[in-house]
N, C-alpha and C positions, 0 to 999 in steps of 0.2 A: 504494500500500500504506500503512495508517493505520499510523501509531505511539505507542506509549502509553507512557509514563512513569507510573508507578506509585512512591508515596512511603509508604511505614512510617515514623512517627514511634513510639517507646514509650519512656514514663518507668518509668523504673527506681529501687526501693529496694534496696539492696544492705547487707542486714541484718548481717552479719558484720565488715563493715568498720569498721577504727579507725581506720586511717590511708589518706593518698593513694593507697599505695602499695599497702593492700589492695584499695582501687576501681581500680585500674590492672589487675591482673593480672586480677579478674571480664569487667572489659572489655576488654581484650585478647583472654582466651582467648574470647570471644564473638563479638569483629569477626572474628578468625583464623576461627573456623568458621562464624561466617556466610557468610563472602566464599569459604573453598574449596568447603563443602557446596555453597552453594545459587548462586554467580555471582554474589552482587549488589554493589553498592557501598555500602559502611556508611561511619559517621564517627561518634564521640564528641562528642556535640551540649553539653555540661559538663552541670551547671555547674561551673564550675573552684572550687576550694577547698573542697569538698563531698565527703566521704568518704562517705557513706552515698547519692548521689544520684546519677543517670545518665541523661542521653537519647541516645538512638540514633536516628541515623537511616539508613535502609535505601530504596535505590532498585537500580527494574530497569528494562527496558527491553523492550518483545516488542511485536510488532505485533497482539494480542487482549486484552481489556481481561481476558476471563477468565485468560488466562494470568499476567498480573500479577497476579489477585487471588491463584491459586495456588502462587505462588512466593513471594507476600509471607506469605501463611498457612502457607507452611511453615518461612517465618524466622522468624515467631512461635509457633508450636510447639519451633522448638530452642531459642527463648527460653525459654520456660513452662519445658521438661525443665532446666534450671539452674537447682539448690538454692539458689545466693547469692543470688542475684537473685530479686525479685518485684515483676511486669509492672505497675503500678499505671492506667495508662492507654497506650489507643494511638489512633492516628489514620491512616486513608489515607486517602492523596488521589490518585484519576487524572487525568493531564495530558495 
């Protein structure tokens, strides 16, 4: 049985933000529901000391490469639907 790893990369402007501590809470409440909605495993890629900037990164795991595409496309739909944030670039890559 193949297995495919499937990687979402997306750079994030997070317009609203003044301080750290407003880019924490954009991203926060973003990995929280990426990870219960959709299963997948995210991380706060920095850059560190950057209030208005964000990369994410998003992996899944399924044995059809289509089903990773679908689950990654629907991380980045919940992405798009949050007002702070805007998706400036993204990147996948299957493994």
């Amino acid at each position: 049985m193949p297995t495919v790893v499937g990687l979402l990369t997306v750079d994030l402007h997070i317009s609203d933000a003044m301080t750290l501590k407003d880019r924490r809470r954009v991203v926060r409440s973003l990995l929280d529901r990426l990870s219960t909605r959709h299963n997948v495993a995210v991380a706060d890629m920095g850059p560190d000391g950057t209030p208005t900037r964000a990369v994410l990164a998003i992996a899944t795991v399924a044995n059809e490469e289509a089903h990773a595409h679908r689950v990654l496309d629907a991380a980045l739909r919940l992405i798009d639907s949050e007002p702070r944030a805007v998706c400036e670039d993204t990147e996948v890559t299957m493994l």
